[in-house]
N, C-alpha and C positions, 0 to 999 in steps of 0.2 A: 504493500500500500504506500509506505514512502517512497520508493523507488517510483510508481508509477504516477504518483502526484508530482515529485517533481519533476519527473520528465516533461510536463506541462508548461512548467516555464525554464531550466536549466537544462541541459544533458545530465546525465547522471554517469555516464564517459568522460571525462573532461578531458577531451580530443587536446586542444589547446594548450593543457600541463602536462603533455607526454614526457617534457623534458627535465622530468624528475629521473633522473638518471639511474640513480642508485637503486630507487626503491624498484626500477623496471631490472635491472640487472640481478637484483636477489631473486627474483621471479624467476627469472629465467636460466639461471644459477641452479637453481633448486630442482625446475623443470629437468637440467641436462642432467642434474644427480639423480635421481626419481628414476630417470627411463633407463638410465645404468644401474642402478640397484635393481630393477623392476627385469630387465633383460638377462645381465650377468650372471648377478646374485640370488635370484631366485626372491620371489617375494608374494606377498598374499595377492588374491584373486584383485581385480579393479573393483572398488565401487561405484556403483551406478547410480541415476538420480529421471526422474521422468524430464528434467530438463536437458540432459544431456543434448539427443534429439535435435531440437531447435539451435539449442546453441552451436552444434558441427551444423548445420545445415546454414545459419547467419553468418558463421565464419564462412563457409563455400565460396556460399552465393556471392560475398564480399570479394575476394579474391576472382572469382569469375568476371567481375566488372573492371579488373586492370586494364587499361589501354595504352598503347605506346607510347601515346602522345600528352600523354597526363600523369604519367607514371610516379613522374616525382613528385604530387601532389598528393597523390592515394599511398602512395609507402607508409605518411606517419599513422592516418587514419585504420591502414589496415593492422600495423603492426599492434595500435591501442587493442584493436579487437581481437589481436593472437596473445596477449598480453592477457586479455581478460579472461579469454579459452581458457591458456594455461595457469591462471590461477584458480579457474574453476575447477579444474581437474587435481591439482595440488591440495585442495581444500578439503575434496569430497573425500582423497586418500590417504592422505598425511592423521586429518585427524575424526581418526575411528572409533572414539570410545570417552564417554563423560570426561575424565581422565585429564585427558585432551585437551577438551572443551576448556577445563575447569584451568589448566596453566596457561592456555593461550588470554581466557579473559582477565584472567590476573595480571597479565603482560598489558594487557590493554588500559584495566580501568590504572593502574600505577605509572603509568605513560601518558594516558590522557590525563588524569591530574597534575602530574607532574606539567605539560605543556597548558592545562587551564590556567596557570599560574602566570607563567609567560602572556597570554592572553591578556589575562587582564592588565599588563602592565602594557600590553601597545595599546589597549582600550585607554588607557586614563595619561599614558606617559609620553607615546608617541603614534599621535593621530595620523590613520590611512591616507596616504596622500598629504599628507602633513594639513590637513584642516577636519577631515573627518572624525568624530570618534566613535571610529567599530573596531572592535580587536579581530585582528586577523592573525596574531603569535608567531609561528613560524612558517603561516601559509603566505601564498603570494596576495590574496587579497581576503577581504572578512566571506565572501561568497564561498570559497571555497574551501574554508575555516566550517561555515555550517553543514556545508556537503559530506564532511567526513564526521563533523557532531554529528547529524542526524544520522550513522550508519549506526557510529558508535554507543548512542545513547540504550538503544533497545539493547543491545548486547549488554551493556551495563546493566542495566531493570532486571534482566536474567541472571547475573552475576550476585545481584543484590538479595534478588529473590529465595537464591537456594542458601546464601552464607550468611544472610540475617545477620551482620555483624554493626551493631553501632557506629563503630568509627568508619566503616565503610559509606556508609548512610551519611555521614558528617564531612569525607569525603567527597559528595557528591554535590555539594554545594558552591563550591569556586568551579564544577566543570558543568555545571549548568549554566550560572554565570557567564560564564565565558562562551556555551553556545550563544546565550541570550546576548552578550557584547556585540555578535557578527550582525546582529539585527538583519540575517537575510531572512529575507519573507517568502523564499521558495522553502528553505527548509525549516523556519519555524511552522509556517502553514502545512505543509505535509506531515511534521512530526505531530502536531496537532489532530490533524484530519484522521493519521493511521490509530493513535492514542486512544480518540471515537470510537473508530473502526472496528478496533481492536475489544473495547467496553463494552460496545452495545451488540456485539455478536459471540464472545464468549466469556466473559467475565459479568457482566449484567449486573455491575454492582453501581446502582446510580448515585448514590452517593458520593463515591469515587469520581463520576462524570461530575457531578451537579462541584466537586473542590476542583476539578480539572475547568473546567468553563468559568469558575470567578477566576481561578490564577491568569487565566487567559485577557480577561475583560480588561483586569490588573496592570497585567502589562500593557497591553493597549493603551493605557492612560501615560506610561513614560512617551514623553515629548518626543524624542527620535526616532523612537518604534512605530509611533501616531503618524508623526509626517510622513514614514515608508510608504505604511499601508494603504493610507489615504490615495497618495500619490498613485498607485493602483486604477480608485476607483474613478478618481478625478481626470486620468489619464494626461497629467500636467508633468510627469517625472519622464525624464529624457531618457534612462534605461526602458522604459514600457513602451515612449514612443519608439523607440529605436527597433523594440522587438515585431512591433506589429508592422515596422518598414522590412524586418527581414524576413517576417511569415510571407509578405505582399509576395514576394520576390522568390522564396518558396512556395508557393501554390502556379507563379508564371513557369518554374522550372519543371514542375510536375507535368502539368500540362501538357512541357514538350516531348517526354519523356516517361508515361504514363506507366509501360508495362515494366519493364527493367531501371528504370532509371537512368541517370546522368552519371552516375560510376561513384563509388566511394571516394569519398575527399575530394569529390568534383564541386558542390555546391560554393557558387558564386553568392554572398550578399553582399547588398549598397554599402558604402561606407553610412556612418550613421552619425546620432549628431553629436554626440561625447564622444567620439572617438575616429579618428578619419582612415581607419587600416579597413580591408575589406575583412566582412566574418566569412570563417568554413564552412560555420553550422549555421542551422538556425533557429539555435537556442531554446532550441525544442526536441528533442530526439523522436518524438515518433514524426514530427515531420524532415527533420533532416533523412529519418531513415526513409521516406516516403521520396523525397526527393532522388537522393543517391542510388534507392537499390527498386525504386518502384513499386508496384503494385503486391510484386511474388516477397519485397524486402520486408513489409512492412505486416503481410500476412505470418511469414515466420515469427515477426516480434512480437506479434500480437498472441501468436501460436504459444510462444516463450512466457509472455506473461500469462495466459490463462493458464499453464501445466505448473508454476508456483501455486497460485492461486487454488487451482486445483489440490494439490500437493497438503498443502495446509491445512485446509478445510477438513481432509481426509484424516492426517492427523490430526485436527481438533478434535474429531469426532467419535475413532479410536483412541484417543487417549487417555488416561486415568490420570494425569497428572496437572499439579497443580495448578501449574500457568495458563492450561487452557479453562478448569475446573474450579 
């Protein structure tokens, strides 16, 4: 539910930070050890996932769209998505057992705190752009700061859940904080939305909703959070106009290009008005992917998110256990 709320107004790819180097290179480090342990060395059976499927079939289909003549434009675009492959695959087989689970979230929530702390001091010490105040810590901007809070925050709620531990809970206070410093409203509104989502279809505790929608209101009343959102409705903030000039621009490429698309990492946007460079995407992933890979691209994505959705639901419904219970 978050992922597909904010693919509504950000990617959830962030094609554009590919050139985070290091974290792409452990990925794919890890990748070449995995298939030599897995080959070599003899290793347990693959696990499998009902997403798998979609996911080889989007990476394919992606790769099938390379053209001679644009080649160097689709390498970063595709490489993101072989990136993404092989971290789905690394995921589902690395970690097979609560075990697992339990030391990787530990690595997590002690790392996100650790960096909520940093946050907060470019929130209040050294403002985005030197006039803004959103903490963005050690990401390149506050957007993309929320993008990895919102992944992180429900793995935290799970973390929290099973270890019941006080100070973990006390913890949890500067790395909220600090998503709420990035004041993006793609991923405050999603993490919101799935929070709902999440309530009012397995947990049904409305009390829990009815303290979840005053902290909501609440914050709405902080003055910089207010003018975001507004600027939204009012359609007066120059990121929203900018977006609905690259959608414009994404629906004339479609057009030309209905069945297959214009190729990965082909889509052209206008320069726009805070910013004069041309965009890739457009800032929208299911239409970017509508653009670039077509009619068959955007069926596989969509194919992708209902086999989650699916996936869940099936485990909510089977299971005995507390989170969904």
């Amino acid at each position: 539910m978050i992922f597909a709320s904010a693919n509504l107004y950000n990617p959830s790819l962030r094609i554009g930070f590919i050139n985070i180097y290091l974290s792409n290179a452990l990925i794919l480090v890890t990748g070449v050890f995995f298939v030599f342990h897995y080959f070599l060395l003899g290793s347990k059976p693959l696990n499998h996932t009902p997403v798998e499927l979609p996911i080889m079939l989007f990476f394919i289909l992606a790769i099938t769209t390379i053209r001679p003549a644009t080649i160097d434009n689709q390498l970063k675009r595709i490489m993101a998505y072989g990136i993404f492959t092989t971290s789905y695959f690394l995921t589902v087989n690395l970690i097979r057992n609560k075990e697992h689970i339990w030391v990787l979230l530990k690595g997590i929530y002690f790392t996100t705190l650790a960096g909520s702390f940093y946050t907060i001091y470019t929130f209040m010490m050294s403002p985005f752009r030197g006039k803004t105040f959103r903490g963005y810590g050690a990401f390149i901007n506050p957007n993309t700061l929320g993008h990895y809070m919102v992944i992180v925050l429900p793995l935290l709620a799970v973390y929290l859940i099973y270890r019941k531990k006080t100070v973990l809970y006390i913890g949890m206070i500067p790395i909220v904080l600090s998503f709420l410093s990035s004041i993006s409203r793609t991923a405050i509104l999603s993490l919101f939305l799935s929070v709902v989502f999440y309530n009012l279809l397995f947990k049904r505790n409305y009390w829990y909703f009815l303290g979840l929608f005053l902290f909501s209101v609440a914050i709405l009343f902080v003055p910089a959070v207010n003018s975001r959102f507004l600027s939204v409705i009012t359609l007066h903030d120059t990121s929203v106009l900018a977006r609905i000039a690259i959608w414009k621009d994404a629906i004339r490429q479609f057009s030309q290009s209905p069945f297959y698309g214009v190729g990965v990492g082909n889509f052209f946007g206008s320069a726009v008005p805070y910013d004069s460079k041309i965009f890739n995407n457009a800032f929208n992933m299911f239409m970017t992917v509508l653009v670039e890979m077509g009619a068959v691209g955007i069926l596989i994505y969509i194919y992708f998110w209902a086999e989650i959705f699916k996936y869940v639901f099936k485990m909510a419904k089977n299971s005995t256990d507390n989170l969904f219970k």
